[in-house]
C-alpha positions in Angstrom: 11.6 -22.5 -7.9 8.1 -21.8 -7.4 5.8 -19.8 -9.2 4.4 -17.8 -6.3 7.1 -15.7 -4.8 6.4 -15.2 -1.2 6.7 -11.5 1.1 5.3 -10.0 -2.4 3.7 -6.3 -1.4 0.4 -7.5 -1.8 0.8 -10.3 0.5 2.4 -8.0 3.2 -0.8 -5.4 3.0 -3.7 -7.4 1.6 -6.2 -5.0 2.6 -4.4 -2.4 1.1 -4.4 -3.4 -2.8 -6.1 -0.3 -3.7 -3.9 2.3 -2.1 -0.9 0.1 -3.2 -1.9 0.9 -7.0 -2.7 4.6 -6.6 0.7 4.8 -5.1 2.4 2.8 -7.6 1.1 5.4 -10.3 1.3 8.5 -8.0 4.2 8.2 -6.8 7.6 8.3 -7.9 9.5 7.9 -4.3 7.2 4.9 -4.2 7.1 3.1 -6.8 10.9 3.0 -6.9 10.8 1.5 -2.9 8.4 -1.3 -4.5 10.8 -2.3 -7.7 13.9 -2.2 -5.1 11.4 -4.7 -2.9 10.2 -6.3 -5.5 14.1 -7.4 -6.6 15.4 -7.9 -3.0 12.5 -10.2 -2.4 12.8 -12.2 -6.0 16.7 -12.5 -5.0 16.2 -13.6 -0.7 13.7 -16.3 -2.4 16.1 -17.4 -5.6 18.6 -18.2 -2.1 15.9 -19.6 -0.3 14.9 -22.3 -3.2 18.3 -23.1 -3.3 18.7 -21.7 -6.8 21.3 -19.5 -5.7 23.7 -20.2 -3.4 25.3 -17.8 -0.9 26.3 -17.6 3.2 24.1 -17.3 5.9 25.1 -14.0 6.7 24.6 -12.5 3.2 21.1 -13.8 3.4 20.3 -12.2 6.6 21.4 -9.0 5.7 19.3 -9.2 2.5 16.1 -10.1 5.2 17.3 -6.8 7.0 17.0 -4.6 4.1 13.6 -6.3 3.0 12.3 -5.2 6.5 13.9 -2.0 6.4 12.0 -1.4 3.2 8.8 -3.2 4.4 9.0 -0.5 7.4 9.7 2.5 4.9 6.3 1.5 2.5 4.0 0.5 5.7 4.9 4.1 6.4 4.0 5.3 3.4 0.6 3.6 3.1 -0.2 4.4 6.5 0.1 8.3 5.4 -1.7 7.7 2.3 -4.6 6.0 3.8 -4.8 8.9 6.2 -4.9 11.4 3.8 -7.5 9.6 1.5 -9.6 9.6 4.9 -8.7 13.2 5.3 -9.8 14.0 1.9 -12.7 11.8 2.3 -13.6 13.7 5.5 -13.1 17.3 3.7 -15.3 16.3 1.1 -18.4 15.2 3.4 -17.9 18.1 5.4 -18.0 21.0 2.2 -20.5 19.2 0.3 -24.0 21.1 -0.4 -26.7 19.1 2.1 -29.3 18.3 -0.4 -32.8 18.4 0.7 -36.0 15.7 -0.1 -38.5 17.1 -1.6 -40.6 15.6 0.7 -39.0 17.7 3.7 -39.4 21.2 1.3 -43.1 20.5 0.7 -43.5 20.0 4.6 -41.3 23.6 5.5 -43.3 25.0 3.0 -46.6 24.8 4.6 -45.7 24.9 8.0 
């Protein structure tokens, strides 16, 4: 068997490593989708390595429950990402405008 384990969560969303860990510490629902991903993958690629042996239909099922699962977390870090940009958005928006010197001294004398 390999050492790299293909289909791992960070493979599926590369550009979403970051969200990926806040998730994993912030939320329970989660980070108990990514262990039960986590196993299903480690066992689909024990079968696939031929270190396990089963049916062709057991191991299609198993592929249909890792994209079932796949589909629940992209959802999950889709609504994530959009509320971080939310946030993000919210906090632009409320923040005090701070004003150069330079334009004060220019009002000033005007």
């Amino acid at each position: 068997m390999s050492a790299h384990t293909p289909h791992e969560l960070h493979d599926e969303f590369p550009h979403d490593a970051r969200v990926l860990h806040m998730l994993k510490l912030a939320d329970t629902h989660f980070c108990n989708l990514a262990e039960r991903y986590h196993a299903l993958n480690r066992a689909i690629h024990r079968i696939e390595c031929e270190v396990e042996r089963t049916s062709d239909l057991y191991l299609t099922r198993l592929r249909r429950q890792r994209l079932a699962l796949l589909d629940e977390i992209a959802v999950i870090i889709e609504d994530a990402e959009q509320r971080y940009v939310t946030e993000a958005v919210e906090r632009i928006r409320t923040a005090p405008v701070a004003t150069p010197k330079a334009a004060l001294s220019v009002a000033a004398h005007a």
